[in-house]
DOMAR-738825 format. One record per atom (N, C-alpha, C): residue in three letters; atom name; z, y, x. Coordinates in nm, 2 decimals. Layout:
residues N
[ALA, CA, [Z, Y, X]]
...
This chain:
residues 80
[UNK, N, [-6.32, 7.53, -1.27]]
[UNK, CA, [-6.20, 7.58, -1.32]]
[UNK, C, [-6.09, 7.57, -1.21]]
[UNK, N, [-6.02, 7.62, -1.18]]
[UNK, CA, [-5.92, 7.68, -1.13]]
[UNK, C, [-5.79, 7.65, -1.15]]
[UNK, N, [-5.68, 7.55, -1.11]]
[UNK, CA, [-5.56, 7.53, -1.18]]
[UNK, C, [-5.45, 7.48, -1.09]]
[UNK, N, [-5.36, 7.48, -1.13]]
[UNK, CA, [-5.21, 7.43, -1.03]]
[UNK, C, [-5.22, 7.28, -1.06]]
[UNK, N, [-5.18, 7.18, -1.01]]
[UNK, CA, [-5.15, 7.07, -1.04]]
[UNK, C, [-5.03, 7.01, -0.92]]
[UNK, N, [-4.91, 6.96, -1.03]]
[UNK, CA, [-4.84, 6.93, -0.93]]
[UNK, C, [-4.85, 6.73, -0.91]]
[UNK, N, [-4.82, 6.71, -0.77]]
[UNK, CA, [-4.85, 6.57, -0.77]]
[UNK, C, [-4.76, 6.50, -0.71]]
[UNK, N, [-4.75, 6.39, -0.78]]
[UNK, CA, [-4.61, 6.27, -0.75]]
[UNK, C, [-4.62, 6.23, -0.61]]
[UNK, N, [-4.57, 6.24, -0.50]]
[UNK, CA, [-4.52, 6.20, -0.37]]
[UNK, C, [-4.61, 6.09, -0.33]]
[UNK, N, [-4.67, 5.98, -0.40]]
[UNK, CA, [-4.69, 5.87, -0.37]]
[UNK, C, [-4.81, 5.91, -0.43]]
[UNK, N, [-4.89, 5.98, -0.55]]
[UNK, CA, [-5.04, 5.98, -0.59]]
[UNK, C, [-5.08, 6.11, -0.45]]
[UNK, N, [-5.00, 6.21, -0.42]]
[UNK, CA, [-5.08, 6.26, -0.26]]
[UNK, C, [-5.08, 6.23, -0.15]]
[UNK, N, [-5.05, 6.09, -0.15]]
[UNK, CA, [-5.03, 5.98, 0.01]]
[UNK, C, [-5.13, 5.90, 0.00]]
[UNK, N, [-5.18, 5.87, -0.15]]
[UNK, CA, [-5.31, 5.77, -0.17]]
[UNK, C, [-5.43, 5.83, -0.16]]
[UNK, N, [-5.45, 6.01, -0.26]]
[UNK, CA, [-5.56, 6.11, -0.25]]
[UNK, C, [-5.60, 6.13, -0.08]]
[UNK, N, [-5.48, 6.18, 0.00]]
[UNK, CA, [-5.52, 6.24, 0.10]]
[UNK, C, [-5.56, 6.11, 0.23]]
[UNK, N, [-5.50, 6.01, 0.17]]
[UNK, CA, [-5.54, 5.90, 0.24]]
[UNK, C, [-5.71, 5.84, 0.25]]
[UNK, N, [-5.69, 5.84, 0.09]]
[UNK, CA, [-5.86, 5.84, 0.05]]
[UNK, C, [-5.98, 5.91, 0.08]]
[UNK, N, [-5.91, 6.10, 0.11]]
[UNK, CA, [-5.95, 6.25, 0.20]]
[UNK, C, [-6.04, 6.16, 0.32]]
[UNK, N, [-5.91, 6.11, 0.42]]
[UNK, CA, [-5.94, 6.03, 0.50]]
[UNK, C, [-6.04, 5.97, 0.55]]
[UNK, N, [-6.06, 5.87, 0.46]]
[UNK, CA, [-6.14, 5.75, 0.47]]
[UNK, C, [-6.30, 5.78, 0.43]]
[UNK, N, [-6.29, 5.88, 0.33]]
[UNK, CA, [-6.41, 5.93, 0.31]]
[UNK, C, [-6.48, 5.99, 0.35]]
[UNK, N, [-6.38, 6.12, 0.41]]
[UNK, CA, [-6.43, 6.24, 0.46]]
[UNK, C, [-6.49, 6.34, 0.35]]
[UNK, N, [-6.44, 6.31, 0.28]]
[UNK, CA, [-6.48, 6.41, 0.17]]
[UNK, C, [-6.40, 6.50, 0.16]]
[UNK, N, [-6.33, 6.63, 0.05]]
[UNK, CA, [-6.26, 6.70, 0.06]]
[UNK, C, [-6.19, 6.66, -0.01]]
[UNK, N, [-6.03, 6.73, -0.07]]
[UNK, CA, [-5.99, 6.68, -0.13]]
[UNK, C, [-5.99, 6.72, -0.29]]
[UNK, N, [-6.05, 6.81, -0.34]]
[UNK, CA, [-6.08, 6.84, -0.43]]
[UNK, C, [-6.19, 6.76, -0.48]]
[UNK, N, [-6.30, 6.73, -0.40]]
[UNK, CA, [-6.42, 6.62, -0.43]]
[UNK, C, [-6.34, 6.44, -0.46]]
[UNK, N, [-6.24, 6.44, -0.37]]
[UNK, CA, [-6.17, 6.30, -0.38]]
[UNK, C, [-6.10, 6.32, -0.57]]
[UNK, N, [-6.01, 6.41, -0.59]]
[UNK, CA, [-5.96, 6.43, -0.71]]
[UNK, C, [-6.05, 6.42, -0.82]]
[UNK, N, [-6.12, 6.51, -0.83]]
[UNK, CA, [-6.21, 6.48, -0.92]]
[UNK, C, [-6.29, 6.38, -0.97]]
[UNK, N, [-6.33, 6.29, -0.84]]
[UNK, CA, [-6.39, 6.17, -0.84]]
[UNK, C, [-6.27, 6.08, -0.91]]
[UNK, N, [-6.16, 6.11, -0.87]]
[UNK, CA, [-6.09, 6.02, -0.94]]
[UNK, C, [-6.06, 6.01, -1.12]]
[UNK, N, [-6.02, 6.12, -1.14]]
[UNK, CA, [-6.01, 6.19, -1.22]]
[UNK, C, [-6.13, 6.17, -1.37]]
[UNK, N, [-6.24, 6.19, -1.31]]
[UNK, CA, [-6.36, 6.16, -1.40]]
[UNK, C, [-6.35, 6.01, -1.41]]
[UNK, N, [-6.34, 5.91, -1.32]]
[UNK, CA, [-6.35, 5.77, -1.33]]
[UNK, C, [-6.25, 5.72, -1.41]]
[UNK, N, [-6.13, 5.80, -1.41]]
[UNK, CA, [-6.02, 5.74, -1.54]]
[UNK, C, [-6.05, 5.75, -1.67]]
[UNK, N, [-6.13, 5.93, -1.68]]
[UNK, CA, [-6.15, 5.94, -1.80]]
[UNK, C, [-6.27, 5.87, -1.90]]
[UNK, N, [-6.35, 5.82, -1.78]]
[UNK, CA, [-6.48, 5.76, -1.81]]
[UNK, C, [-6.42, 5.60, -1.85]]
[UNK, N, [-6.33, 5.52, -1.83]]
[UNK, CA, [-6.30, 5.44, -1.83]]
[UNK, C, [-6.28, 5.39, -1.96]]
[UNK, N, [-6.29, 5.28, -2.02]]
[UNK, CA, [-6.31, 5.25, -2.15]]
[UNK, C, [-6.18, 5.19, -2.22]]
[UNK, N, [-6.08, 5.25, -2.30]]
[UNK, CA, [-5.93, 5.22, -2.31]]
[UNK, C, [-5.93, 5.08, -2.35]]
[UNK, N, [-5.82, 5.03, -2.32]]
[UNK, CA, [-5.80, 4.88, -2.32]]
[UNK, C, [-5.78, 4.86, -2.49]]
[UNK, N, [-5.80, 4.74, -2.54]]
[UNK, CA, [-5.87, 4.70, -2.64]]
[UNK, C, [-5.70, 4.73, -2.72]]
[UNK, N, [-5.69, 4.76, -2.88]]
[UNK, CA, [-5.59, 4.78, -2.95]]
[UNK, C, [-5.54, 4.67, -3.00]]
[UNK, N, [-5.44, 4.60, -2.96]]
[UNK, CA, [-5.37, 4.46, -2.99]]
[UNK, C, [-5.30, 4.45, -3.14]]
[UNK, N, [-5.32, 4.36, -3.15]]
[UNK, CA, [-5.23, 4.30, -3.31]]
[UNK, C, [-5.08, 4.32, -3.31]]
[UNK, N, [-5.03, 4.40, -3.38]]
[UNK, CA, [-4.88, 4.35, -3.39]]
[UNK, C, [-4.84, 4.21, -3.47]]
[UNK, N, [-4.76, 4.17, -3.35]]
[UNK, CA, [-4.68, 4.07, -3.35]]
[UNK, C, [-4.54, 4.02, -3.50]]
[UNK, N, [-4.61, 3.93, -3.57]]
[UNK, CA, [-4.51, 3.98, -3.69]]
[UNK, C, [-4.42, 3.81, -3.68]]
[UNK, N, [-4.32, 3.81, -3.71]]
[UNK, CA, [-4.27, 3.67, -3.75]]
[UNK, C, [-4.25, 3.65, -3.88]]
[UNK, N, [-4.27, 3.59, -3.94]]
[UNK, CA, [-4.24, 3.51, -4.06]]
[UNK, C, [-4.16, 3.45, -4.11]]
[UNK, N, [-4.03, 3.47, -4.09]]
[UNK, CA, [-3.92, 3.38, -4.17]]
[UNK, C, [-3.93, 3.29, -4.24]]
[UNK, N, [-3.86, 3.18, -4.25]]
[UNK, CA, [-3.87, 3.08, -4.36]]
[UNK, C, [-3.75, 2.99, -4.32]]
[UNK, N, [-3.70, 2.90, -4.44]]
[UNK, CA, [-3.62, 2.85, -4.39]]
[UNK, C, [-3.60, 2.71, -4.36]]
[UNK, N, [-3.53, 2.71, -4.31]]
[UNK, CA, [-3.45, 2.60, -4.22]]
[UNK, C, [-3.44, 2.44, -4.27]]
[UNK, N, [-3.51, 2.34, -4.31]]
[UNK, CA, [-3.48, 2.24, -4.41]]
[UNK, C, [-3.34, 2.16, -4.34]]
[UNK, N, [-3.25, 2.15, -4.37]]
[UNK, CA, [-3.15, 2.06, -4.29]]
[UNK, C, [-3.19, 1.90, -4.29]]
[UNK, N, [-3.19, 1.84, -4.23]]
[UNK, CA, [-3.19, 1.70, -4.23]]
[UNK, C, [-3.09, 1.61, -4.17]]
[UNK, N, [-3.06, 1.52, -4.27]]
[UNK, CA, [-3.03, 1.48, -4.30]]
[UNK, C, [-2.91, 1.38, -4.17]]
[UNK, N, [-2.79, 1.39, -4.14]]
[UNK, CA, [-2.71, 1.36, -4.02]]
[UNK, C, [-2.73, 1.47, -3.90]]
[UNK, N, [-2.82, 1.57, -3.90]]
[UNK, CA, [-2.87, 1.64, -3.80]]
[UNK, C, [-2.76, 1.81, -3.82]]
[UNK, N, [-2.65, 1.84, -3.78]]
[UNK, CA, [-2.65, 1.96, -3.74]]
[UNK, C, [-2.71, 2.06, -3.63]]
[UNK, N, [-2.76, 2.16, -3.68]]
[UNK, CA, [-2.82, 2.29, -3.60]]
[UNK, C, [-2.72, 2.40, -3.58]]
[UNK, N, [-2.56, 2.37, -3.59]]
[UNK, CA, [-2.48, 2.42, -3.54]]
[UNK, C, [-2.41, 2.39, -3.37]]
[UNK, N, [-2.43, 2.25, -3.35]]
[UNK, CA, [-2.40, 2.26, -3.24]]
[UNK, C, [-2.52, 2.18, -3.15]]
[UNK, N, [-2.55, 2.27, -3.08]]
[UNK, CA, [-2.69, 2.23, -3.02]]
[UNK, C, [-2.64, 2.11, -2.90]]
[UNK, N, [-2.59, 2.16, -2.87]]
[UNK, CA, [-2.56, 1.97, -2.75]]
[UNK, C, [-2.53, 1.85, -2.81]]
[UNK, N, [-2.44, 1.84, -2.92]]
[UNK, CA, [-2.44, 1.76, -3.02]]
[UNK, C, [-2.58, 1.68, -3.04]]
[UNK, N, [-2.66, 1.80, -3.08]]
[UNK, CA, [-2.80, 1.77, -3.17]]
[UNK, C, [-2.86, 1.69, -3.03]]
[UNK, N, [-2.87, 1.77, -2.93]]
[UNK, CA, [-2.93, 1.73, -2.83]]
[UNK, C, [-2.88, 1.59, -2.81]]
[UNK, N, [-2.80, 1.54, -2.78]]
[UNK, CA, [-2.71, 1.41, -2.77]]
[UNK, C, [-2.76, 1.32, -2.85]]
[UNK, N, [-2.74, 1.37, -2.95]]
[UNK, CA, [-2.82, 1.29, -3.11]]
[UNK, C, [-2.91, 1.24, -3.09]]
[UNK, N, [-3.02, 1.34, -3.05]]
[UNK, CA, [-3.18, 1.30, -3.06]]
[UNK, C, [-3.21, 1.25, -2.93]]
[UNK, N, [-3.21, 1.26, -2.81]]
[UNK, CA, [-3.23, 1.24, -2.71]]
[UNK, C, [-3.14, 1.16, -2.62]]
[UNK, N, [-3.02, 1.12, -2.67]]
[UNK, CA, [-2.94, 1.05, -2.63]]
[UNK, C, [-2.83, 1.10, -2.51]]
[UNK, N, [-2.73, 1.09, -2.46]]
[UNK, CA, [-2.63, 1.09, -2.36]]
[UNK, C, [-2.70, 1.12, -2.22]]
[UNK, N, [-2.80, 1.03, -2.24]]
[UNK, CA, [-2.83, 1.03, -2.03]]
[UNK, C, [-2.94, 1.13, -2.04]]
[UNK, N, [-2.98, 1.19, -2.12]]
[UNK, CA, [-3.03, 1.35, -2.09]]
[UNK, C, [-2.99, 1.42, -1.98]]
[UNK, N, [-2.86, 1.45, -1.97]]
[UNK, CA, [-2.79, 1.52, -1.87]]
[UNK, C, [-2.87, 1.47, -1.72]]
């Protein structure tokens, strides 16, 4: 088959490079590549990511409003 293909600046500096190294043509280089992507087995279909809200128990002398505070609180001054 017979077709125009246009190609990104940087995918015909790697083909013709490859031309190169091979000595093959470049139509033989494309295709080779070409078939090996399509042969390639797609990467596995991932879990969406869900979070689960829930809330917040406060405890008891502990505010979660000012976090240096808290920090100070629990871990003491010489943190810093």
């Amino acid at each position: 088959m017979r077709t125009t293909l246009t190609l990104d600046d940087d995918v015909a500096a790697r083909l013709t490079a490859e031309v190169r190294r091979s000595g093959r043509s470049f139509k033989d280089v494309v295709n080779a590549h070409l078939r090996q992507s399509l042969l390639a087995k797609p990467p596995p279909a991932t879990r969406r990511f869900r979070v689960r809200a829930r809330p917040l128990d406060p405890i008891d002398g502990l505010s979660f409003d000012d976090v240096e505070g808290l920090l100070d609180q629990v871990d003491g001054p010489s943190r810093r």
